[in-house]
C-alpha positions in Angstrom: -22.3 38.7 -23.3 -21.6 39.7 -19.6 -24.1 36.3 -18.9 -21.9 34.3 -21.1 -18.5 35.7 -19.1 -20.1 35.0 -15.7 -21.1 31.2 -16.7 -17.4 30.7 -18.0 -16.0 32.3 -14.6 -18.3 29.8 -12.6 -17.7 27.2 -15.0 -14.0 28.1 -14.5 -14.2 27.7 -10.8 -16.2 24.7 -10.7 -13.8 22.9 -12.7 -10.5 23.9 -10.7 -12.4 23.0 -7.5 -12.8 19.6 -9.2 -9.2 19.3 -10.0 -8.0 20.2 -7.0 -9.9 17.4 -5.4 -9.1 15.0 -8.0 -5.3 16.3 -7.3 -5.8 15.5 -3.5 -7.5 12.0 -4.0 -4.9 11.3 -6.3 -1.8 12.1 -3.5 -4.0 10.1 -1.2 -4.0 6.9 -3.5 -0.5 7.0 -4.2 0.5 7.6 -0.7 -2.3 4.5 0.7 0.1 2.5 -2.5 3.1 3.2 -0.8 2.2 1.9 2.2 0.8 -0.9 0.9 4.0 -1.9 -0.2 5.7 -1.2 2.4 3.1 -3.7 4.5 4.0 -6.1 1.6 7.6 -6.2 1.8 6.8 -6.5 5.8 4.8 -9.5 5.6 7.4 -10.9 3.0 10.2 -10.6 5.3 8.3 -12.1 8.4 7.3 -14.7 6.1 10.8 -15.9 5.4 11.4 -15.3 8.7 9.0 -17.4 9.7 9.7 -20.8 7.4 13.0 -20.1 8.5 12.3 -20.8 12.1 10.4 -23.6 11.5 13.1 -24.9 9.3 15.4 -24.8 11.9 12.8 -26.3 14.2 11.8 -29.3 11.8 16.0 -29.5 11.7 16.1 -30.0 15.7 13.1 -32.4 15.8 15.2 -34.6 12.8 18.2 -34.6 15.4 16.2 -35.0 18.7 14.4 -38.0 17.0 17.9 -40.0 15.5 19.1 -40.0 19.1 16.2 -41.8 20.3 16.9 -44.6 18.1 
């Protein structure tokens, strides 16, 4: 009985151990999520950003080239 007690208390250990680490991976993966979005909405706005200026730039060249003509 006392053999049987002493496997469930290391059992018992063993598996809160585990979930403890399974606990800690898991705050790790939702915090490397959230700053993977973050990075996403980042790039996204530089990206509109960016056709934006060349927009504008492709706007100037249209202008710059009807005056040559």
């Amino acid at each position: 009985m006392r053999d049987r007690a002493e496997k469930q208390q290391q059992d018992l250990t063993r598996i809160r151990a585990e979930r403890d680490d399974l606990r800690s991976q898991a705050q790790l993966l939702a915090r490397i999520v959230q700053v993977l979005g973050i990075e996403n909405h980042q790039l996204k706005e530089a990206s509109t950003n960016l056709r934006r200026q060349l927009a504008a730039q492709g706007a100037v060249r249209d202008l710059t080239r009807r005056r040559r003509t």
